[in-house]
C-alpha positions in Angstrom: -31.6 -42.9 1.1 -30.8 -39.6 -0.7 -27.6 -37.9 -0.2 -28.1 -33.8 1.3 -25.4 -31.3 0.8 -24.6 -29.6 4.4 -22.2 -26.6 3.1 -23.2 -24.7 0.6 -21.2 -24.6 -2.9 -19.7 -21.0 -3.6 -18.5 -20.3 -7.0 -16.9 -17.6 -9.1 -16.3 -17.1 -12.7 -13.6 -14.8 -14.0 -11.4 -14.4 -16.5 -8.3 -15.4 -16.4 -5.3 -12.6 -15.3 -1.6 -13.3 -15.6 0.2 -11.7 -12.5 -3.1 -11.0 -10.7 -3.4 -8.6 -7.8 -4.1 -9.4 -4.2 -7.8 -8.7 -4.6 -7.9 -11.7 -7.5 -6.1 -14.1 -5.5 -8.6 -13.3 -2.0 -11.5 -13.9 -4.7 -10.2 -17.5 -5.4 -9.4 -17.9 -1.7 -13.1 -17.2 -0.6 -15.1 -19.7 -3.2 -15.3 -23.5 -3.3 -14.8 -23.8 -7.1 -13.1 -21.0 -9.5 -14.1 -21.2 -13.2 -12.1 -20.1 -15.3 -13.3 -18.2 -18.3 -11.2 -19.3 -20.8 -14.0 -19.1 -23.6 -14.1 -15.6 -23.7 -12.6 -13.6 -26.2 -9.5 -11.9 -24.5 -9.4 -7.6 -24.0 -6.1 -6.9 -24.5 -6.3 -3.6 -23.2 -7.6 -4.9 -19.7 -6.1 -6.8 -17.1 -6.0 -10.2 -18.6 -2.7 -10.4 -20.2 -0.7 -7.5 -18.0 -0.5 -6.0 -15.0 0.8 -3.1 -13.3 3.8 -3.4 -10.9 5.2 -0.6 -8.8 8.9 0.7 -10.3 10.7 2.2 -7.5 13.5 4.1 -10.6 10.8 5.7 -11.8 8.3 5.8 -8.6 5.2 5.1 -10.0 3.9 2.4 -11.7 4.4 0.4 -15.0 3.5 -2.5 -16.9 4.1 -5.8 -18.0 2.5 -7.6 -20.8 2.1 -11.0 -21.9 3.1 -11.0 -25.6 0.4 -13.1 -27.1 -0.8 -13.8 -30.8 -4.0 -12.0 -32.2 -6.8 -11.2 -30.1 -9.1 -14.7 -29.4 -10.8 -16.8 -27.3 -8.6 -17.7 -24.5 -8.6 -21.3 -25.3 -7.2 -20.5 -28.6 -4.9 -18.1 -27.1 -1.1 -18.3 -28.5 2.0 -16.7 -26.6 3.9 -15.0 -29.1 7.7 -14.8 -27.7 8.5 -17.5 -25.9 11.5 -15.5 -24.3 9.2 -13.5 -22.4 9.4 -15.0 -18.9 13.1 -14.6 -18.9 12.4 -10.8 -19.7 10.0 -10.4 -17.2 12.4 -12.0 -14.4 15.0 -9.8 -15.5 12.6 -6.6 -15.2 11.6 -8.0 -12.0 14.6 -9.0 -10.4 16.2 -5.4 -10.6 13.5 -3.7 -9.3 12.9 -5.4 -6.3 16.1 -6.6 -5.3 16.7 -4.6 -2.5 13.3 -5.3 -1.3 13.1 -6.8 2.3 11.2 -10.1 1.3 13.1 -10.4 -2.3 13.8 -13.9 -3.4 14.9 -15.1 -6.3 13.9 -18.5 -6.5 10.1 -17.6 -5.6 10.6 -15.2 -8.8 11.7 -17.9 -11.0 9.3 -20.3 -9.1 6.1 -18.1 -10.3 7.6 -16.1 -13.6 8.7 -19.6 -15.3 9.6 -20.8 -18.3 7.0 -21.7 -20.7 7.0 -25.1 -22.5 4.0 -24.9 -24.1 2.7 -21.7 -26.8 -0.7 -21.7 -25.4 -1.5 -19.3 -23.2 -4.7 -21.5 -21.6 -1.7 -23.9 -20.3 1.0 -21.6 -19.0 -1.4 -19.7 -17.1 -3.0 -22.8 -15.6 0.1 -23.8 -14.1 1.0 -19.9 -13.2 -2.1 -19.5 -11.1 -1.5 -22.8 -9.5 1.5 -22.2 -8.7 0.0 -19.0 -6.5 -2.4 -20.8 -4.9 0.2 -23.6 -3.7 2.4 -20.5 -2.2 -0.4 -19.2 -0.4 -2.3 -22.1 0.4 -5.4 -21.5 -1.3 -7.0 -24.9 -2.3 -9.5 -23.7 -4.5 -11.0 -25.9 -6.9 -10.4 -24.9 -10.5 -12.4 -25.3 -13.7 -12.7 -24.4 -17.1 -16.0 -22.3 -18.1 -15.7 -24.0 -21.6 -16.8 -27.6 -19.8 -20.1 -26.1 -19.7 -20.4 -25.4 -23.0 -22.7 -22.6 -22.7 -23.9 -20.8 -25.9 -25.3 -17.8 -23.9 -24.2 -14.5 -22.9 -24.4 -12.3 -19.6 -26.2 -13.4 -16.8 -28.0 -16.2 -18.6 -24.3 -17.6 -19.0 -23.8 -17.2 -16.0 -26.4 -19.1 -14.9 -25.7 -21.9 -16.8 -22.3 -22.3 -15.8 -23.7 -22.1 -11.9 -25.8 -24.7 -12.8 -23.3 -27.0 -14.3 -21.0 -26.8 -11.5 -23.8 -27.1 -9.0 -23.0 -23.9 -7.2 -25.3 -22.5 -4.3 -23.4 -19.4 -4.1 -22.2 -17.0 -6.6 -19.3 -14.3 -5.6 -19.7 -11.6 -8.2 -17.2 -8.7 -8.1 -18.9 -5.3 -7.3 -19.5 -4.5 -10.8 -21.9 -7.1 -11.4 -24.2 -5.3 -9.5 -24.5 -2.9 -13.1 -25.5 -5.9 -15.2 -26.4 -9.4 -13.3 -30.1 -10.6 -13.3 -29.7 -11.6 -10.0 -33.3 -12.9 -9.4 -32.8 -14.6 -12.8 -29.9 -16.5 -11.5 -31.7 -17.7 -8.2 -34.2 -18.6 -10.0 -33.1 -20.8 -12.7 -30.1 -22.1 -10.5 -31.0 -21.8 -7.2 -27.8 -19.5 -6.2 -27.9 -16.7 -4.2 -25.7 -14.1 -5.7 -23.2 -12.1 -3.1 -20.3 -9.8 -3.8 -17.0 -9.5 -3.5 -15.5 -6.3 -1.1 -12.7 -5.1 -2.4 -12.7 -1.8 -1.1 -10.9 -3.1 1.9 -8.3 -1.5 4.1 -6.4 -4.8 3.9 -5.5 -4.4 0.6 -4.1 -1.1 0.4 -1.1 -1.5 2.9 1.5 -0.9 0.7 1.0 2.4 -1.7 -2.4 4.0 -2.4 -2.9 1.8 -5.2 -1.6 -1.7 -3.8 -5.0 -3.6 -4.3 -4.6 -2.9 -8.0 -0.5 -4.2 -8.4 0.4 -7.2 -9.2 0.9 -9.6 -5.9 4.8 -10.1 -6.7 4.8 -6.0 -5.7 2.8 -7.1 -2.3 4.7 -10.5 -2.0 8.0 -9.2 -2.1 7.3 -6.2 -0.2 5.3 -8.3 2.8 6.3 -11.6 2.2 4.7 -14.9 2.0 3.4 -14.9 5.6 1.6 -11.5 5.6 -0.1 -12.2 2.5 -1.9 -15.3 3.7 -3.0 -13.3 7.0 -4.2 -10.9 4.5 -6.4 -13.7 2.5 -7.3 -15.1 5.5 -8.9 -11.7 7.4 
């Protein structure tokens, strides 16, 4: 007798995004399986390896970078300091001690020391470490396991393929560039998107969705965030 799948398979690929915002983390929450696009070629200038928090000295917000090596593939990543976390924690600490949910051991917990120099390995562990405080249990993958040679949508689609999705969750700017009948037809998913122009995620300052989820975690707390993930 042949086996049928009764739930369909939903999948997203992104890049990865050290301290990601609220709106990364509800993306992950709402798929099956998350691949990881760690064999792209990393834009420092993007939200990849930084991310804005909100500085309440100067009242606006700032950034904090991960100090990595060279700009390559993310597999091939390198960190470049390996003091950083403890910089970042100190940066941290201060500016959201007096914040109602503040705690310093979910700080040091999520901001850790690295024992490895690759990038692919601390951030792993970093997003994982996320997903167990918020109870997301996401599948992850790597989008180099699928060893696609292709770009755009028609990498896409093999990467839906090889993880036998049924569903892809594209964020909103897909819609500018995906071949979405290309992708149903070769792999048989049907391609949706992802809202993030949501009222739930800008309950903090005008710009919330876009902070990194420390600013909303400490500001909400643990609680509040998974009722916002689980709207």
């Amino acid at each position: 007798m042949t086996s049928r799948r009764i739930s369909l398979e939903v999948i997203s690929i992104a890049q990865p995004r050290i301290y990601p915002n609220i709106t990364y983390l509800d993306k992950i929450n709402l798929c099956d399986t998350f691949v990881l696009s760690n064999d792209l070629e990393v834009n420092k200038s993007a939200f990849e390896i930084r991310n804005k928090y909100y500085n309440y000295q100067a009242t606006a917000p700032k950034y904090l970078n991960m100090p990595i090596q060279g700009v390559k593939a993310f597999k091939e990543l390198k960190i470049s300091d390996m003091n950083f976390a403890k910089k970042h924690r100190d940066v941290l600490s201060v500016n959201y001690k007096h914040s109602p949910f503040f705690d310093e051991c979910i700080l040091e917990h999520l901001v850790f020391d690295p024992k490895t120099e690759w990038f692919m390995d601390y951030f792993c562990k970093h997003i994982m470490r996320m997903m167990y405080l918020f109870d997301i249990t996401t599948n992850l993958e790597l989008a180099s396991d699928a060893n696609s040679q292709s770009a755009k949508s028609f990498r896409l689609d093999e990467i839906i393929t090889h993880f036998k999705g049924d569903v892809y969750l594209s964020g909103i700017g897909g819609k500018n560039y995906l071949w979405t009948d290309y992708i149903k037809d070769n792999s048989g998913a049907d391609v949706i998107w992802h809202d993030t122009d949501n009222d739930k995620f800008n309950n903090i300052h005008d710009d919330a969705s876009m902070l990194m989820i420390l600013d909303t975690l400490f500001e909400q707390g643990v609680d509040e965030i998974k009722s916002i993930l689980n709207d």
